[in-house]
N, C-alpha and C positions, 0 to 999 in steps of 0.2 A: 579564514586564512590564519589570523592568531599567529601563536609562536612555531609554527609549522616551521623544518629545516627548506629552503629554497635560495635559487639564487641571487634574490636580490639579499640575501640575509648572509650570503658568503661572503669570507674573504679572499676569495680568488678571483670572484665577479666585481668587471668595476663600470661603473654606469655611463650611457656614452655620454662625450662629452659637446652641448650642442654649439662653443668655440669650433670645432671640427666639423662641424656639420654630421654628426656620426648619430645613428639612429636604434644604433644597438647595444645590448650590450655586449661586455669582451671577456669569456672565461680566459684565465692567464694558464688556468692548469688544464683543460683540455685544449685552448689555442682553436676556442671557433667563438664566433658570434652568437650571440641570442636574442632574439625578438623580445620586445621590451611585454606584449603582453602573455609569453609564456614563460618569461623572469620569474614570475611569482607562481608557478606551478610545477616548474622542472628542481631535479635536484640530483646528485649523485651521490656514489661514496664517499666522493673528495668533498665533501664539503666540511668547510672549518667557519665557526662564528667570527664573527665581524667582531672585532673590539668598537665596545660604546664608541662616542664622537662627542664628546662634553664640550661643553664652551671653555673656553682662555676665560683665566680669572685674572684681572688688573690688580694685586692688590695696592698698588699705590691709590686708588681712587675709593677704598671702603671706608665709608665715615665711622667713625665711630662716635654714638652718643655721649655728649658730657655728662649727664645722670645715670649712668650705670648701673650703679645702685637703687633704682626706682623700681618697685614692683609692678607688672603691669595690669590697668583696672579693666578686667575684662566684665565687670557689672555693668557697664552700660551696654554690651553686647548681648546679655541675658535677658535684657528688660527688653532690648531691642525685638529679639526672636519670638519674647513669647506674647 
């Protein structure tokens, strides 16, 4: 399957939602349903990639180290490995 175009990989397709009890998915640009296990085989011309979905970054909460300036000793991971 890989990077193959399909519908679960559209941004038209949205996936049901099981709050609804809803068991399918829902193309918005052709306005029918799709069986959730031929999602990932079906595909049309309409198809447009999905924008990533990255996490929320808090930056109030990123510590930052008081030695900053410390090089890091990755000698004891080499001795480790070998």
């Amino acid at each position: 399957m890989g990077q193959r175009p399909n519908c679960r990989s559209c941004n038209h397709c949205h996936a049901p939602e099981e709050s609804f009890g809803a068991e399918q998915s829902w193309c918005q640009m052709r306005r029918l349903a799709i069986h959730p296990e031929l999602a990932a085989d079906l595909w049309c011309h309409h198809w447009t990639p999905r924008p990533p979905r990255l996490p929320s970054v808090d930056h109030s909460q990123v510590a930052i180290p008081i030695p900053a300036n410390r090089q890091l000793a990755l000698t004891d991971l080499l001795v480790a490995a070998s």
